[in-house]
N, C-alpha and C positions, 0 to 999 in steps of 0.2 A: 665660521666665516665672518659671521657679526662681531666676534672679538677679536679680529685680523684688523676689520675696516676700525675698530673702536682704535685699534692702537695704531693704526695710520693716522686718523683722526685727532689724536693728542700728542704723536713725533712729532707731526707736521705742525701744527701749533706753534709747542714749544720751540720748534724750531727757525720758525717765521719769528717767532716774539727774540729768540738768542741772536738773532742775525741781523736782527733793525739794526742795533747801534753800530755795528762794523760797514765800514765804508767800501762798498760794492756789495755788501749781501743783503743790501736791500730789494737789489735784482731776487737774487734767489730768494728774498724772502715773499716777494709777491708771487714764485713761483708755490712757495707752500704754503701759501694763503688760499691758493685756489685748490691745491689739493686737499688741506682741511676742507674746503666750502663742498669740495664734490661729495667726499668722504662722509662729510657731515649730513649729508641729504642723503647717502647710503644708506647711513645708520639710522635713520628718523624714518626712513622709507619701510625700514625691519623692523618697527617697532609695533608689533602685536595692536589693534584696533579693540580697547576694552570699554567703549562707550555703551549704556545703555541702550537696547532697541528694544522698540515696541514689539508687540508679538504682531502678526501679519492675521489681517481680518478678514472671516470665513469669507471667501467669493462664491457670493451668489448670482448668477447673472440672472435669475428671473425674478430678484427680491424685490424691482420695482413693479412686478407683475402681482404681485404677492399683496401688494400696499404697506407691506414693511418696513 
């Protein structure tokens, strides 16, 4: 599905960029500008989260009881 929206995402593109300089398809071309801009937040929405995380610290809830 993510390589579906990737090649919506670069039709739609090139196809906005090929249809500027033709007179009226710059109508349609802002029509597939927005479709790249959705497409494109599709794809970036699918992209796996490989940031560094902390590891998560033991909970102790009576460790202020403890003086620890």
């Amino acid at each position: 599905m993510r390589i579906l929206s990737r090649l919506v995402a670069v039709g739609s593109l090139f196809g906005a960029v090929a249809l500027t300089p033709v007179i009226g398809g710059v109508l349609f071309a802002f029509v597939l500008l927005g479709l790249f801009l959705l497409t494109l937040v599709g794809v970036m929405a699918g992209i796996d989260d490989h940031t560094v995380r902390r590891p998560d610290p033991v909970m102790d809830p009576t460790r202020w009881r403890n003086g620890s």
